[in-house]
Structures are given as structure tokens and as C-alpha cells.
N, C-alpha and C positions, 0 to 999 in steps of 0.2 A: 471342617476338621478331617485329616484323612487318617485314619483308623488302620495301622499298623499292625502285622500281628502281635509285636515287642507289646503294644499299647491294649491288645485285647487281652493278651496275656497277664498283663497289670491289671486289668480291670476281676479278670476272674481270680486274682491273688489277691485282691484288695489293695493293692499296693497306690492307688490312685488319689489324690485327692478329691476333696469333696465335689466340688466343679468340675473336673476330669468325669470323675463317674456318673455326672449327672447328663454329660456331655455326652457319653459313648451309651446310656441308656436311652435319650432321646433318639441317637442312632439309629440303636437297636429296635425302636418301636416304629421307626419311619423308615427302615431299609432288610429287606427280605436278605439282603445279602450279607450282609452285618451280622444278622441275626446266626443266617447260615455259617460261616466263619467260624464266630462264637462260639457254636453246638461244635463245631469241626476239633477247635482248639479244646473245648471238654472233653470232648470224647479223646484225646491223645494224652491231656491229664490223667483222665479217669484211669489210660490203660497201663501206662506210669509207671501212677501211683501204685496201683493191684498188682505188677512187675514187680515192684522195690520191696512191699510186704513180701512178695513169695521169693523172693530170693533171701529176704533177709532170716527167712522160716527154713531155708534151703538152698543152703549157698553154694553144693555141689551145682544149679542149675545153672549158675554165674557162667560155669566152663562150655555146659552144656550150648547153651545158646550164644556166647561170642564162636563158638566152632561153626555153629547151624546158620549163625549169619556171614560167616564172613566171605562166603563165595557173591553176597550181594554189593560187595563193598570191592 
């Protein structure tokens, strides 16, 4: 099974079915790199998500950081 980010990203959403998730868990306990991936894709969730709350507590910040980014783009 080759293990997509699109598909690890289902996996940490729930979005998977029963046999998908059971699949990309097996992966996950037999490949260091799977595993690593996984934590990679959480941790981009995790920072997101804490993103989406503080803008949404503070929505001046909205401007603030599309200005601060957009010389990277």
C-alpha cells in the first residue's frame, strides 16, 4: 500500500475506513518512516489549527501575517 500524504491525512481525520485505518496502522508500527510522516503531518495540523483559533480571537492578525508572508511567496 503506498501511503500518500492525502491518505495520512485521512487517517489523522478519521476520515478512513475501517480496513484503510487498520492498514495504514500496520504501517505505521512496521515503518519508522510512516510513522515519522505522520508526527510531520500533526504537527502542521496542530499549528493550523492554534493559527485558525487565534485569528479567529483576533482577526486584525489575518492582515498582519498575509503582509509578513507574502515576500516568501
Amino acid at each position: 500500500m503506498i501511503l500518500t500524504d492525502e491518505k495520512l491525512s485521512a487517517f489523522l481525520d478519521g476520515e478512513l475506513d475501517t480496513a484503510e485505518m487498520d492498514l495504514v496502522r500496520e504501517a505505521i508500527a512496521h515503518d519508522v518512516t510512516v510513522s515519522d510522516r505522520l508526527a510531520a503531518l500533526a504537527e502542521v495540523d496542530r499549528v493550523v489549527k492554534a493559527y485558525c483559533r487565534l485569528i479567529n480571537t483576533h482577526p486584525a492578525l489575518t492582515r498582519t501575517m498575509i503582509h509578513s508572508t507574502r515576500k516568501w511567496f
